[in-house]
C-alpha positions, 0 to 999 in steps of 0.5 A, a space after each residue: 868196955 866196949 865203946 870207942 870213946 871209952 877205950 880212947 880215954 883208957 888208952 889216953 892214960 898208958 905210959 910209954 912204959 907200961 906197953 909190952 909187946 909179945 916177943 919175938 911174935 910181934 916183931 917178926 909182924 912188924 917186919 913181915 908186914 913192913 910196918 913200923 913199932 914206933 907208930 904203933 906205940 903213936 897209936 896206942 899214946 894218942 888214939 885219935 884214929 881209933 874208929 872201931 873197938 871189938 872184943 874176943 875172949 883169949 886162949 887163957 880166959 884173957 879179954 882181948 880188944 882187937 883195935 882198929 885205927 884208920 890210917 887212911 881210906 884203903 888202910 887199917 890198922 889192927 892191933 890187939 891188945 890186953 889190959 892187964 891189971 897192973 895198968 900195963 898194956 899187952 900188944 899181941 901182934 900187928 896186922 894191916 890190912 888193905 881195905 876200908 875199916 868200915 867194910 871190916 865192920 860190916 863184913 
């Protein structure tokens, strides 16, 4: 499951309720970085700026998908997640980064 499209359908079926965050982690990123945890939940909801998907194998055998959304020409969003098996979603942290998404996938 590794296509873009694909991943935005999956995505397009996650309630808000089934987003789970790890804690205190991701909180601490999303202050760190001066972020905003109500527009990663936006993201994940509605992944119409989704434009690069890759994945990563976890610490403890999990698959990650590491999410890039473009947010605008000099920012990119990543988020990692899990797709856990009960329909749930696990946000792992927050990172942005200040470069275009297409020299990520590049580089």
């Amino acid at each position: 499951m590794n296509d873009v499209d694909e991943i935005k359908n999956k995505l397009r079926t996650i309630k808000r309720e089934d987003i789970i965050f790890n804690e205190p982690h991701f909180s601490q990123q999303v202050v760190l970085r001066s972020g905003n945890k109500e527009e990663v939940i936006n993201h994940i909801l509605q992944p119409d700026t989704l434009v690069y998907v890759y994945q990563e194998k976890g610490k403890y055998g999990d698959i990650i998908y590491c999410l890039h959304f473009k947010l605008s020409n000099i920012r990119t969003l990543r988020i990692p997640i899990i797709f856990k098996s009960d329909g749930k979603v696990y946000i792992i942290t927050y990172i942005m980064r200040y470069r275009n998404w297409r020299n990520m996938v590049k580089g």
